[in-house]
C-alpha positions in Angstrom: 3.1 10.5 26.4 6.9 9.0 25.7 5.3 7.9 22.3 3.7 11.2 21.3 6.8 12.9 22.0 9.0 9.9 19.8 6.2 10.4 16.9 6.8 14.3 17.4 10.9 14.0 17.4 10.8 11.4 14.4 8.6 14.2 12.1 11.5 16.3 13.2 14.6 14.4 12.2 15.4 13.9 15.4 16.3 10.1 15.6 18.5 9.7 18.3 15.7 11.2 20.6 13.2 8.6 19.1 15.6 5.5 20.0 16.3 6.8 23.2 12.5 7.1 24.1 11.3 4.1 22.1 14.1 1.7 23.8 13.1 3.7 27.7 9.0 2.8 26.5 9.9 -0.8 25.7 11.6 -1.3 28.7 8.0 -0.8 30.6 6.1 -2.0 27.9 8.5 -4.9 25.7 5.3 -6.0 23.3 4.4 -2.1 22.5 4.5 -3.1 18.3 4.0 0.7 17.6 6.8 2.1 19.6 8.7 -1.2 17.8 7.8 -0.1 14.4 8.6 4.0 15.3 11.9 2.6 16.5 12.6 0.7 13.4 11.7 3.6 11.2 14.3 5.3 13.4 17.2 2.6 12.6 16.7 3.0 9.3 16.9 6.5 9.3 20.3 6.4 11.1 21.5 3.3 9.2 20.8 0.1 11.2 19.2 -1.6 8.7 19.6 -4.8 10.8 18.3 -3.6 14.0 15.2 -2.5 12.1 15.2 -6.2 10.4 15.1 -7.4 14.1 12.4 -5.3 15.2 10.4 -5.6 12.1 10.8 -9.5 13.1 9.4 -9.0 16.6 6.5 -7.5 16.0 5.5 -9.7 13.2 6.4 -12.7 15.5 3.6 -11.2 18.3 1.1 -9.8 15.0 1.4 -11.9 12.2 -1.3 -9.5 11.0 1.0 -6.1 12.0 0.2 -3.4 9.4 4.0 -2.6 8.6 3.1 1.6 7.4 6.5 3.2 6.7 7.7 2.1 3.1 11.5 1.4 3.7 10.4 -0.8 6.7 8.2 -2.6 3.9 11.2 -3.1 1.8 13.5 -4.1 4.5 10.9 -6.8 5.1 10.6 -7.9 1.6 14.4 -8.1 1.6 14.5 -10.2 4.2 11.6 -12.4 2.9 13.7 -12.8 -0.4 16.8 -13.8 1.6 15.2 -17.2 3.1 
């Protein structure tokens, strides 16, 4: 339920709602890779690049195989894969 409503705020802009809920779901549930990747998208959207790096890192480090979906959490990936 705390994710559908995330996925509902994020279609409507509103992103601090979406951390809020995302960070209260992974409190219960730390290895939840889609509220991970919904956060992420968040951070972007409000600027933290880096937090979305870090997340992005998480859930690849539990699912090598994760199927990153949002485009700018691709390209902060490939960023991040060019840096190394």
């Amino acid at each position: 339920k705390i994710l559908a409503q995330s996925q509902k705020d994020y279609l409507a802009g509103n992103y601090p709602s979406v951390i809020q809920r995302c960070n209260e779901l992974l409190r219960s549930d730390p290895k939840n890779q889609v509220a991970m990747e919904l956060l992420a998208s968040a951070y972007v959207s409000v600027g933290e690049k880096e937090k979305a790096r870090e997340l992005i890192t998480k859930i690849l480090a539990l699912n090598p195989h994760y199927p990153i979906r949002s485009g700018p959490l691709k390209k902060i990936y490939s960023q991040k894969k060019k840096r190394k």
